[in-house]
C-alpha positions in Angstrom: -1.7 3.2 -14.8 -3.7 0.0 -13.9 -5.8 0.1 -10.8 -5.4 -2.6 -8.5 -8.1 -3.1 -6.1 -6.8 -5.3 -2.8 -9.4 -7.7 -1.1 -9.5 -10.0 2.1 -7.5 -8.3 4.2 -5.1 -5.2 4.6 -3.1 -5.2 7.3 -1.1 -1.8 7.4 -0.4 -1.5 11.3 -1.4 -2.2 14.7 -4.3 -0.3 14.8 -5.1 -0.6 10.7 -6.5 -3.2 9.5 -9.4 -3.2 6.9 -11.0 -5.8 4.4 -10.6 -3.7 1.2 -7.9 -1.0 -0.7 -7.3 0.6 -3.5 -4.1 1.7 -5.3 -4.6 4.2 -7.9 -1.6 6.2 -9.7 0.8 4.1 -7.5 -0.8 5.4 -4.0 -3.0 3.4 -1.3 -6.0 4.6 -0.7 -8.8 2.9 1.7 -11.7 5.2 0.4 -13.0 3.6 -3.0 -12.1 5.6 -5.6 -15.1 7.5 -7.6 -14.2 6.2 -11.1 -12.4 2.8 -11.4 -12.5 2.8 -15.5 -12.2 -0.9 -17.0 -8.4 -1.5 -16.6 -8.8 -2.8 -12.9 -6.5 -5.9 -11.2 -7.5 -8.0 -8.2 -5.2 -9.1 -5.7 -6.8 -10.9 -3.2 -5.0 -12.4 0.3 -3.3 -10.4 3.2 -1.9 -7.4 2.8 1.3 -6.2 4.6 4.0 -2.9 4.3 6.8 -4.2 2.5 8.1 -6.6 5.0 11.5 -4.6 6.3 14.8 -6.6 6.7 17.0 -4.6 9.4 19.7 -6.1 9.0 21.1 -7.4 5.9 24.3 -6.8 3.8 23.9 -5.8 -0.2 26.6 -6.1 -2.2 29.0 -8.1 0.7 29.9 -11.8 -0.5 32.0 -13.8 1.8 35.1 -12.2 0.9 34.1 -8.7 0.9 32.5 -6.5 -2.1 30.4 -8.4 -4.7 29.7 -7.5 -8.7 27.0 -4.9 -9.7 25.3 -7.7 -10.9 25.5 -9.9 -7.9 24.5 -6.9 -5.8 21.4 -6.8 -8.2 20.5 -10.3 -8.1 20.9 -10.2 -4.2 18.3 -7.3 -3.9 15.8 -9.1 -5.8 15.9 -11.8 -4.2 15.2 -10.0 -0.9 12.4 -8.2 -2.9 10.6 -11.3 -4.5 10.7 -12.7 -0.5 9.0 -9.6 0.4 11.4 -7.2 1.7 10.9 -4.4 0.3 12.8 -1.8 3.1 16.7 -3.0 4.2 19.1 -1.4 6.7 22.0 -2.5 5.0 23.8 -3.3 8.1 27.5 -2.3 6.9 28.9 -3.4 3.3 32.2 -2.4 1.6 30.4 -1.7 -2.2 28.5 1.4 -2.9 25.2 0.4 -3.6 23.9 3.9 -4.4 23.2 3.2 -7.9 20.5 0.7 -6.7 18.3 3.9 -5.8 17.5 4.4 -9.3 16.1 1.0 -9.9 12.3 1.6 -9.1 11.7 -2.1 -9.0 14.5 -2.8 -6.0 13.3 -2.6 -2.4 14.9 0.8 -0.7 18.4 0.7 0.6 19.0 2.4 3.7 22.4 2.5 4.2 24.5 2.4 7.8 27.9 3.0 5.5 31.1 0.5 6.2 31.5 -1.3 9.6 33.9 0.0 11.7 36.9 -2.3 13.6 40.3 -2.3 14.6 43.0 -4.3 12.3 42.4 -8.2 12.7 39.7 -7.5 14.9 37.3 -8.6 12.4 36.3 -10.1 9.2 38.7 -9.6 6.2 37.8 -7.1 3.6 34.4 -5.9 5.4 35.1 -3.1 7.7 37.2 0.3 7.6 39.6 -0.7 10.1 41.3 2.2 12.3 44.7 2.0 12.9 44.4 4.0 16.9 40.9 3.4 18.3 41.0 7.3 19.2 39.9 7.6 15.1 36.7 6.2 16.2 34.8 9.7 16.3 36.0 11.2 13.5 35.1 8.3 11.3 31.6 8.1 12.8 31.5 10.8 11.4 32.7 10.0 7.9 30.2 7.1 8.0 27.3 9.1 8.9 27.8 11.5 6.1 27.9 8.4 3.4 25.2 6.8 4.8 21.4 7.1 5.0 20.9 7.8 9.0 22.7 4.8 10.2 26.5 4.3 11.2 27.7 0.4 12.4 30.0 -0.5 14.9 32.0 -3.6 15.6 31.6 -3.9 19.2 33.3 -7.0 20.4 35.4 -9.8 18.2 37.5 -12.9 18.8 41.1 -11.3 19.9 43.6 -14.0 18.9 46.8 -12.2 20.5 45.9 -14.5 23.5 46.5 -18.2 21.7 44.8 -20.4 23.6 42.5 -18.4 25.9 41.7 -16.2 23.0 38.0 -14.7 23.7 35.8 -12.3 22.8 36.8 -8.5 23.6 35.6 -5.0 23.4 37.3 -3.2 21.0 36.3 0.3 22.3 36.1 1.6 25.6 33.5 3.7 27.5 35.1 7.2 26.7 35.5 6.3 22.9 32.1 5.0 22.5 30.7 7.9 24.2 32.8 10.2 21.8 31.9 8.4 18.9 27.7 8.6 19.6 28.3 11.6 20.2 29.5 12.3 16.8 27.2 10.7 15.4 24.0 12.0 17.1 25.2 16.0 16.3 25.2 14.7 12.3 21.6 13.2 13.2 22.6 9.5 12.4 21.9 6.7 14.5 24.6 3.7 16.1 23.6 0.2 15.9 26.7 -2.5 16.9 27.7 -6.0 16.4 28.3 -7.2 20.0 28.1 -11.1 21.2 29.5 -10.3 24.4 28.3 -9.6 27.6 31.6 -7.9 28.3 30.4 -4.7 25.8 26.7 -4.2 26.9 27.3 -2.0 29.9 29.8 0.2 28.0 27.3 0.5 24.6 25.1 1.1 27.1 26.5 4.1 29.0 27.9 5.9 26.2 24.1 6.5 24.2 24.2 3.2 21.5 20.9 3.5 19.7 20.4 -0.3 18.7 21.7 -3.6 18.8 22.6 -6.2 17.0 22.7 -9.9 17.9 23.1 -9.0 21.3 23.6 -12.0 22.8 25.8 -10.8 25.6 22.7 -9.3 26.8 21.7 -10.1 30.5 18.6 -9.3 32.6 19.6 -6.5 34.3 20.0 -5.0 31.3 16.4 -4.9 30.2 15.3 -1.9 31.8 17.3 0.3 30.0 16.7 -1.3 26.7 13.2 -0.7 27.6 13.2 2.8 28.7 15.3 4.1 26.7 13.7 2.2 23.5 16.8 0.7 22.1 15.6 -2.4 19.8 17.5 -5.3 19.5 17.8 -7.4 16.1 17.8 -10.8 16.9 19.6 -12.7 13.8 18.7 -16.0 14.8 20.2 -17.3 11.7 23.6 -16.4 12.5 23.4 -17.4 16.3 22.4 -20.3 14.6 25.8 -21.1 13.2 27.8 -20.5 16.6 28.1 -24.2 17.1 29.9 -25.1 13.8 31.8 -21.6 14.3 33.1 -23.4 18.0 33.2 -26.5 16.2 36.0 -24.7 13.5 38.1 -23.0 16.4 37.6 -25.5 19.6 41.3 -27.2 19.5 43.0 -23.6 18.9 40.6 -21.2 20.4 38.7 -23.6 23.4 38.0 -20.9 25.7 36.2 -18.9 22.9 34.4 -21.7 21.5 33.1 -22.7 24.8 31.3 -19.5 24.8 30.1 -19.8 21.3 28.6 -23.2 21.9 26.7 -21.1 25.4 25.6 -18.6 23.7 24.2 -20.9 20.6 22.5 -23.3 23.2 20.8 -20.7 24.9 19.9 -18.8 21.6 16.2 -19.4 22.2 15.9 -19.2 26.1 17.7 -15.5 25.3 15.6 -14.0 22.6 12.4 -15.4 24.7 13.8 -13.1 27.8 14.4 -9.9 25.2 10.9 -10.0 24.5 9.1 -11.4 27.7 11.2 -8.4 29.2 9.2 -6.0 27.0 12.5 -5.0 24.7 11.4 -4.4 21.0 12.5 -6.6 18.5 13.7 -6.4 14.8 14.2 -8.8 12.4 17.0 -9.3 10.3 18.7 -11.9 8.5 22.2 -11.2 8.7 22.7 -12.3 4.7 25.1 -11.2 2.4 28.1 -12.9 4.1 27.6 -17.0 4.9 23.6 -16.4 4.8 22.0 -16.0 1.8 19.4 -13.6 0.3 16.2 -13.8 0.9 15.8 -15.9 3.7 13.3 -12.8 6.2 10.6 -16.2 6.1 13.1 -18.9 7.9 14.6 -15.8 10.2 10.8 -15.0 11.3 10.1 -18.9 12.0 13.2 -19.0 14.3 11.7 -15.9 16.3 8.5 -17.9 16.6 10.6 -20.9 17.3 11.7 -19.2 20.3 8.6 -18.4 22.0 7.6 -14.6 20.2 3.9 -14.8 19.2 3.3 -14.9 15.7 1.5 -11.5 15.2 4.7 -9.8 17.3 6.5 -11.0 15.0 4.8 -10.2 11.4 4.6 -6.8 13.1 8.5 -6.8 13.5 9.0 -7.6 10.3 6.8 -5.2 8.6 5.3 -2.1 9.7 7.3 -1.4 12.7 10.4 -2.6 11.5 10.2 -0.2 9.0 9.5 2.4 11.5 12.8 1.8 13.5 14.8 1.4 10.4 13.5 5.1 8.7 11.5 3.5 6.0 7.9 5.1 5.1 4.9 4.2 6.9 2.2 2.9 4.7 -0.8 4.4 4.9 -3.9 6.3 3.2 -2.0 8.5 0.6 1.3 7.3 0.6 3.4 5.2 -2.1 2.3 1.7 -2.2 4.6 -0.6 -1.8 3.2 -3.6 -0.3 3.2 -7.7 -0.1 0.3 -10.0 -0.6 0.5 -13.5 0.8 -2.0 -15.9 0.2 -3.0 -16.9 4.0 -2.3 -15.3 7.1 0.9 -15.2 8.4 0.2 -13.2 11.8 -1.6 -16.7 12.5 0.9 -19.4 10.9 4.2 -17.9 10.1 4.8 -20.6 7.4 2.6 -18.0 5.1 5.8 -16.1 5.0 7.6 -18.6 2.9 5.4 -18.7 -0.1 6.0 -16.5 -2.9 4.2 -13.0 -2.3 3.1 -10.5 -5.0 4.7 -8.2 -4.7 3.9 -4.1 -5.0 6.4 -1.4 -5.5 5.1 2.3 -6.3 2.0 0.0 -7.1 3.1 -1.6 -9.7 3.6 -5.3 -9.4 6.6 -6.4 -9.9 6.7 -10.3 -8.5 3.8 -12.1 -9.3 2.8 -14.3 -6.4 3.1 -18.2 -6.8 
């Protein structure tokens, strides 16, 4: 196997940074190896971990499941972005047989949403029938996914025509059931909320992470901090809440009122989650309206919205993969890693140019 020798920078975590690496037998190592033989590649920029989408949807189209080909053409185009670890936030296809394509970014799976019937997007979520199912199919989800189960928090409830609004669609007792179900098969919750109506609830009954989040208030930061729940911010999708309110204003106008709140304020909010000290992940919501590939815009909005640059790179590589369950990259282990030509920790456009890409060391995207 080729040796690739890594020069300018290589940035592998907060405390890691150095000007050279190796990768030898598809491993980093920092340490130059003794014997480099003649069949050596340089790859010269800035480094990174895989960059780790935490929220993203393989094999989910608009209306629901996707072709095995489709599937595969979404994965690498998440790869040749430079996301090389996804949480695949809920999806309706088994995407299992993606683990034994060694050039495809690792899958970790959080099996199918959960919701009530109508209480959510057609043909995307296992939708129970009594909410007092919720436990036992936690559990079902946790066994079929890869440490992750997701929850549909809060949805449009239309039974109320005109002052149709967001709702819970669990309450405190069958949340707590539910975590708890969960945590004793050693998987972790994450939810879809936009309310501020659900946070308390989520909170009190153990949730481990959010999504969106946009029903989050101040108050609530404390325990997001203590406790260490992250928060993925999907910018993106807030993004679309004003042509969502737009769609629904002359049928639904109390719910689209709050739509077009919670899209102007989109920025001001995800400012407070991290001025307030609450980790952030980043994720990009595709696989639905979004499309593939799209970690670089979903990182700009971040910086957009008043997170530093380097908090943000971080987010998106090595401690997003931490949160998620992905390997840390380090001395020893499996390299799969991203080279971009300039910096991004100090301009965040960097992330949009085509990265070579490493994956078991092999490269597998040549950069642009």
């Amino acid at each position: 196997m080729t040796t690739i020798h890594l020069t300018g920078r290589v940035i592998l975590s907060d405390e890691i940074e150095v000007g050279e690496a190796w990768v030898v037998g598809g491993r980093l190592t920092l340490d130059r190896p003794s014997s480099l033989g003649t069949d050596v590649v340089r790859v010269d920029g800035f480094a990174l971990p895989g960059l780790a989408d935490a929220h993203c949807h393989v094999g989910l189209g608009p209306l629901g499941s996707v072709s095995r080909d489709e599937a595969l053409a979404q994965a690498r185009t998440d790869r040749d972005s430079g996301v090389l670890a996804i949480r695949d936030a809920g999806s309706p296809a088994d995407t299992h047989w993606l683990d034994d394509r060694s050039d495809m970014p690792r899958i970790i799976r959080a099996g199918r949403h959960i919701a009530r019937p109508k209480r959510y997007l057609r043909h995307y979520a296992v939708e129970l029938a009594e909410p007092c199912q919720l436990a036992s199919e936690v559990a079902r989800q946790a066994e079929a996914g890869d440490g992750w189960v997701k929850l549909v928090g809060d949805w449009i409830d239309r039974t109320e025509g005109d002052s149709s609004d967001l709702r819970p669609l669990w309450t405190r007792e069958q949340l707590t059931e539910a975590m708890s179900a969960a945590h004793r098969l050693g998987a972790r919750v994450t939810v879809h909320t936009f309310a501020h109506e659900a946070i308390d609830d989520l909170l009190a009954a153990g949730i481990d992470c959010i999504e969106h989040g946009t029903g989050i208030a101040e108050r609530h930061l404390s325990t997001l901090v203590e406790r260490g729940i992250p928060v993925t911010a999907t910018l993106l999708q807030i993004g679309q809440f004003e042509a969502i309110a737009a769609q629904g204003a002359a049928k639904y106008p109390v719910f689209a009122a709050r739509m077009r709140r919670l899209y102007e304020r989109r920025y001001e909010h995800v400012r407070m989650l991290h001025e307030g000290g609450v980790q952030l992940l980043v994720g990009t919501d595709a696989g639905g309206t979004i499309g593939h590939g799209t970690i670089a815009a979903e990182c700009a909005e971040m910086v957009a919205a008043g997170v530093p640059e380097p908090a943000v790179v971080a987010a998106a590589s090595w401690r997003g993969r931490a949160v998620i369950g992905a390997e840390t990259i380090g001395e020893g282990t499996r390299a799969d890693l991203v080279v971009f030509d300039e910096d991004p920790r100090r301009d965040i456009r960097a992330l949009g140019a085509r990265p070579t890409v490493l994956l078991g060391g092999e490269i597998v995207a040549p950069g642009a």
